[in-house]
C-alpha positions as CSV (number, residue, x, y, z in Angstrom):
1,X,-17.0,-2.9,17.0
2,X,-14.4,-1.5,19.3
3,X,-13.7,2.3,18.5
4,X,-10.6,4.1,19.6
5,X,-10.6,5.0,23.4
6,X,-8.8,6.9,26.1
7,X,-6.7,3.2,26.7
8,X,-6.1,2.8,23.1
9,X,-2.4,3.9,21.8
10,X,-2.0,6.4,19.6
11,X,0.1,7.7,16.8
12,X,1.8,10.2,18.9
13,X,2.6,7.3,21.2
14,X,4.1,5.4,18.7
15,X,5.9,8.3,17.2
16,X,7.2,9.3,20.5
17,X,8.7,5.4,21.0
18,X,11.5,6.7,18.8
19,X,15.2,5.1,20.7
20,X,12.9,4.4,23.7
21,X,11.4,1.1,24.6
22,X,11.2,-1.1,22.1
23,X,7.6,-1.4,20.1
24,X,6.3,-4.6,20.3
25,X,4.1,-5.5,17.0
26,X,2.8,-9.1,16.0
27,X,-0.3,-9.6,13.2
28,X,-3.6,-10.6,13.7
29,X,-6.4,-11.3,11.6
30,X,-9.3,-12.5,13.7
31,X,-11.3,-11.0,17.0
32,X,-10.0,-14.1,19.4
33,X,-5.9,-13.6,18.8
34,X,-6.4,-9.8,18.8
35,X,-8.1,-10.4,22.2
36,X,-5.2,-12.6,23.3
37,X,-2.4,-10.1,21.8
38,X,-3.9,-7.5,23.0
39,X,-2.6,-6.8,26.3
40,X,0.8,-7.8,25.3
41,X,1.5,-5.4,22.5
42,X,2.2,-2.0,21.0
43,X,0.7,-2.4,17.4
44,X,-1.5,-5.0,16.3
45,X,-0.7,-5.3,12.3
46,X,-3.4,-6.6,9.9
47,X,-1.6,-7.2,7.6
48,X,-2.2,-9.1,3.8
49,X,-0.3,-11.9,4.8
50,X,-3.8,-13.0,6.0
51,X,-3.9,-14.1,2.2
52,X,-1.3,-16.4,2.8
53,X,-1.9,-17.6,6.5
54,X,-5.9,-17.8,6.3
55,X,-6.8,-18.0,2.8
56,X,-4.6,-20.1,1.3
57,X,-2.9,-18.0,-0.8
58,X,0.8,-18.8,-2.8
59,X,1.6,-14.4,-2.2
60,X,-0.1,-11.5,-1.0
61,X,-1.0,-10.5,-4.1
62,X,-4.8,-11.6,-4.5
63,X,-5.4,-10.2,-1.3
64,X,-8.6,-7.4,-2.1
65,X,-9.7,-4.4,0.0
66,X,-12.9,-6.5,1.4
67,X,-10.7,-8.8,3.1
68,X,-8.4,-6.7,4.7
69,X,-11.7,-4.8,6.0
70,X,-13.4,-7.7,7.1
71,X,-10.5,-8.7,8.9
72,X,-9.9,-5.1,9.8
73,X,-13.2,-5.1,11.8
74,X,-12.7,-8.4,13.3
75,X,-9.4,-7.2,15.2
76,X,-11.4,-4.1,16.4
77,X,-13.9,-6.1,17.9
78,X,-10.9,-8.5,20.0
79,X,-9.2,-5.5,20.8
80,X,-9.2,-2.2,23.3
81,X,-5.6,-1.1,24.1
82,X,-3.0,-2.0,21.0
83,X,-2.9,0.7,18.4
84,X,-4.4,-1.3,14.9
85,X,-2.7,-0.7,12.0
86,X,-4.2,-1.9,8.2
87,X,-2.2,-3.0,5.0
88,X,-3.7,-1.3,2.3
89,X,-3.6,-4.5,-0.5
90,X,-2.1,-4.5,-3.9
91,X,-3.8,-2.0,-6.3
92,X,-5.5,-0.5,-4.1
93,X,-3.4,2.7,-3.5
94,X,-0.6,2.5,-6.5
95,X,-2.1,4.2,-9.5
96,X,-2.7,7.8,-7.5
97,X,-2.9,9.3,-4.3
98,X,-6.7,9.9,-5.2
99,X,-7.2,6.5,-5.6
100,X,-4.7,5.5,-2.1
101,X,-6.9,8.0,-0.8
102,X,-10.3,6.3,-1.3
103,X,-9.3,3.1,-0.2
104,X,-8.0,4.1,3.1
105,X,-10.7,6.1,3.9
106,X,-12.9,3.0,3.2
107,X,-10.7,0.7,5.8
108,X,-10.6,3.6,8.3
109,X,-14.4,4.2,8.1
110,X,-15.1,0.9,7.9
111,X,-13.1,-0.9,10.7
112,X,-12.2,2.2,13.0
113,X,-8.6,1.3,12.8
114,X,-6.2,4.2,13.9
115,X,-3.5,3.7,10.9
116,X,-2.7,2.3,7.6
117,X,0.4,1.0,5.8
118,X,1.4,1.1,2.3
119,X,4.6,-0.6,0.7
120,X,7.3,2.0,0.5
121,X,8.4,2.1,-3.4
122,X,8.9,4.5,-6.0
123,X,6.7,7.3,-5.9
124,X,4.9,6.5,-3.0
125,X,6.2,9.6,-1.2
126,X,3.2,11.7,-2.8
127,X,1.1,9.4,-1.7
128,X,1.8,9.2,2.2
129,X,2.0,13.2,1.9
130,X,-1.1,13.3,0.4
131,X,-3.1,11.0,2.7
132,X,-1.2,12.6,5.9
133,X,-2.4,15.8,4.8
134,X,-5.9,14.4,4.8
135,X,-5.8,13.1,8.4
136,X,-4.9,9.5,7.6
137,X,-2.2,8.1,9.8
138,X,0.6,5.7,7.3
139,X,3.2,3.8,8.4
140,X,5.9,3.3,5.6
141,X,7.4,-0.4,4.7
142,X,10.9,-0.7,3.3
143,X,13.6,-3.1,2.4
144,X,11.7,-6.4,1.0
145,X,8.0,-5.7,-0.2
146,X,6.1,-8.7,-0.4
147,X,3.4,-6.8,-3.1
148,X,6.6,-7.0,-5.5
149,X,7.3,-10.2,-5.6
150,X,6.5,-11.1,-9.4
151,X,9.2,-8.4,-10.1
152,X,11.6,-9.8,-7.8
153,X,10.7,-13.2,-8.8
154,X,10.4,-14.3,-5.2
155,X,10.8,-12.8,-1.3
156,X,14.3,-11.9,-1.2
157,X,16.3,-9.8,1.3
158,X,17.3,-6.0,-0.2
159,X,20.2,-4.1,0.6
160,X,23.2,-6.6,0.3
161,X,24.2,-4.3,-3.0
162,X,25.3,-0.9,-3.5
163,X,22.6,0.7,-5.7
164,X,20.2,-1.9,-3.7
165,X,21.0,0.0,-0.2
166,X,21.0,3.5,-1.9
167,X,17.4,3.0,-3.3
168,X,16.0,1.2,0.0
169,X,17.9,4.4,2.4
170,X,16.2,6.9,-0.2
171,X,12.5,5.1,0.1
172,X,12.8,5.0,3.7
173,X,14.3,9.1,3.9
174,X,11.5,9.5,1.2
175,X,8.7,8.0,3.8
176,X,9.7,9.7,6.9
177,X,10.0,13.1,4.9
178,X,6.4,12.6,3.7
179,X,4.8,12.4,7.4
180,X,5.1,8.6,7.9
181,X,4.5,8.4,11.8
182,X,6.6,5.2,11.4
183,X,8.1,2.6,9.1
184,X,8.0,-0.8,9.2
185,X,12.3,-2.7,7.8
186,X,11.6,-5.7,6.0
187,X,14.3,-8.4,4.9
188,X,17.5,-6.1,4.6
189,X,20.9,-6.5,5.6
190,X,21.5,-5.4,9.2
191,X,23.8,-2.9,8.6
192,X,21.3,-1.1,6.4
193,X,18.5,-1.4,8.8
194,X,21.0,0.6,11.3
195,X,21.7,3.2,9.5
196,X,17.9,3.3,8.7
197,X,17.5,3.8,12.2
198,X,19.8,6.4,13.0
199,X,19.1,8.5,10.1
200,X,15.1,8.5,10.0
201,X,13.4,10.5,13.0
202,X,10.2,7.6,13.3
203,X,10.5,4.5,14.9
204,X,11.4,1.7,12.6
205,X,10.0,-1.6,13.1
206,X,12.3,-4.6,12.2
207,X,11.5,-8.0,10.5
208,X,14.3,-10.3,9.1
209,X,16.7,-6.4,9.3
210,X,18.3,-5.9,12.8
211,X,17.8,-6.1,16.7
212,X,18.7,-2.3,17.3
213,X,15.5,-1.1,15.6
214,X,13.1,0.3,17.7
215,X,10.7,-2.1,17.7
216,X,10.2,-5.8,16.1
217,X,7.5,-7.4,14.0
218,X,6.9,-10.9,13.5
219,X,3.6,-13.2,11.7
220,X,2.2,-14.4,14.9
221,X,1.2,-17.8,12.9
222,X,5.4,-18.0,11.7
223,X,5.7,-17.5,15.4
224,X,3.3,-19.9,16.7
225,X,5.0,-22.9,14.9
226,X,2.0,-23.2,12.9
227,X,3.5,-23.9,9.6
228,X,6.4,-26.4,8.1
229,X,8.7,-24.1,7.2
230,X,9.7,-20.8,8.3
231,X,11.8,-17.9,7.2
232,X,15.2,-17.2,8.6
233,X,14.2,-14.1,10.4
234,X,11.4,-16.4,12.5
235,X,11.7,-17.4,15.7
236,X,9.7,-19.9,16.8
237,X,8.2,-19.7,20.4
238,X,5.8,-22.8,20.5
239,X,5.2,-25.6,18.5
240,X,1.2,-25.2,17.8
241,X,1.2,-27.4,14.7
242,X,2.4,-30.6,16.4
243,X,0.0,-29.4,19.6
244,X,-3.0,-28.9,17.3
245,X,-2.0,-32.1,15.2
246,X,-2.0,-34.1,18.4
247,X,-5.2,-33.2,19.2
248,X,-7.2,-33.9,16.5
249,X,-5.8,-37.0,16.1
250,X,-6.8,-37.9,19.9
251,X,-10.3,-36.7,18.8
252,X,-10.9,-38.7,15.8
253,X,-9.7,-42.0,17.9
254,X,-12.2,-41.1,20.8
255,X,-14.9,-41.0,18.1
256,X,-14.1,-43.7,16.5
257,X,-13.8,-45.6,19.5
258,X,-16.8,-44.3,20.8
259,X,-15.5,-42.6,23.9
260,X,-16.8,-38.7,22.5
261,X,-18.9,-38.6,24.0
262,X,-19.4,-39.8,27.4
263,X,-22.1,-39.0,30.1
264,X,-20.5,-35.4,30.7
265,X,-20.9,-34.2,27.7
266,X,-24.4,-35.1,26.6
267,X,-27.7,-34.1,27.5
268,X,-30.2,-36.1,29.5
269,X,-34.3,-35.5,29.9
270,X,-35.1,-33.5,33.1
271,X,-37.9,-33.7,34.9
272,X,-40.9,-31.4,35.3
């Protein structure tokens, strides 16, 4: 497993990214896209949308702490440079910061990543305080929280309504004030995510909020074209479903035609 090195970003690099150049973030779940991201990007996210991209899953909501490890150590082992941020999964930090504490020490200790990050609602000031005051990076996450989608009764953008924008401005004020190194702007209107920007002192890393944050996020798989549909906030930047479609199907005619394989691509008896 990769550990953090000289070459690795840091939190004080990211921190320090504030109205600089913009931080570049995509996800990754597995050791061969972290390799290929790598290079490219600021932050590598691991983030529970795995659920949803790998597993199958309708929300991130089933997604457990031995998954986000296991995928957590994977994206270690693919990468070197790219600072690696964790999602801490539903339930696994919201009944106390004893309990948030326990469960990031487990990811830290148990993929070497260099941050965490926790959903950004009520009450989980104490929480990033508490963990920050133990030595564990967070990075806040405001606006739209996936984690609360049976409440919401679906993904939908925050901030288009007074007492809406109050509440998200006072999460993301509450975040930075509790030591969040940064804070990741989810689905909000982009007038709200701009005067997130300008009033927090941490980066703040749009997705689906506004183009003048200081860095952007996307789901590399939403990205990638790998899926029907898309959200609004997605822009796609290759088609891999149609390539990876293609493919197969040119496979399963060359077997069934008998064509894979040929000659070059079997073994033969060699002699003594």
């Amino acid at each position: 497993m990769s550990t953090t090195t000289d070459s690795r970003l840091t939190v004080p690099d990211i921190r320090a990214r504030k109205r600089g150049a913009k931080l570049v973030c995509l996800t990754a779940y597995t050791a061969p896209m972290a390799k290929l991201l790598d290079p490219l990007v600021d932050i590598l996210l691991v983030g529970d949308t795995v659920g949803m991209v790998l597993h199958g899953l309708p929300t991130t909501v089933g997604v457990t702490l031995d998954m986000m490890v296991l995928h957590g150590q994977a994206v270690m082992r693919g990468s070197s440079r790219a600072l690696v941020v964790v999602d801490m999964p539903f339930g696994s930090y919201e009944r106390s910061p004893r309990q948030a504490h326990k469960s990031a020490v487990r990811i830290m200790q148990e993929t070497g990543c260099q941050a965490i990050k926790l959903e950004s609602g009520k009450g989980i000031a104490d929480t990033i305080a508490f963990l920050v005051d133990r030595g564990i990076a967070v990075m806040g996450h405001v606006g739209l929280r996936p984690q609360a989608v049976n409440i919401d009764g679906g993904f939908k953008a925050k901030g288009r309504f007074e007492d809406e924008r109050e509440r998200v401005l006072e999460e993301a004020r509450a975040a930075e004030q509790a030591g969040a190194f940064a804070m990741v702007i989810e689905g909000v209107a982009r007038d709200l995510a701009d005067e997130i920007t300008r009033k927090v002192s941490v980066p703040t890393i749009g997705i689906g909020a506004s183009p003048d944050c200081d860095g952007q996020v996307l789901v590399t798989d939403d990205m990638l074209g790998l899926f029907d549909w898309t959200p609004k906030f997605v822009r796609r930047y290759a088609n891999l479903r149609e390539t990876i479609s293609r493919a197969a199907a040119t496979f399963a005619a060359d077997v069934r035609s008998g064509h894979f394989p040929d000659a070059a691509e079997i073994y033969t008896l060699k002699a003594k």
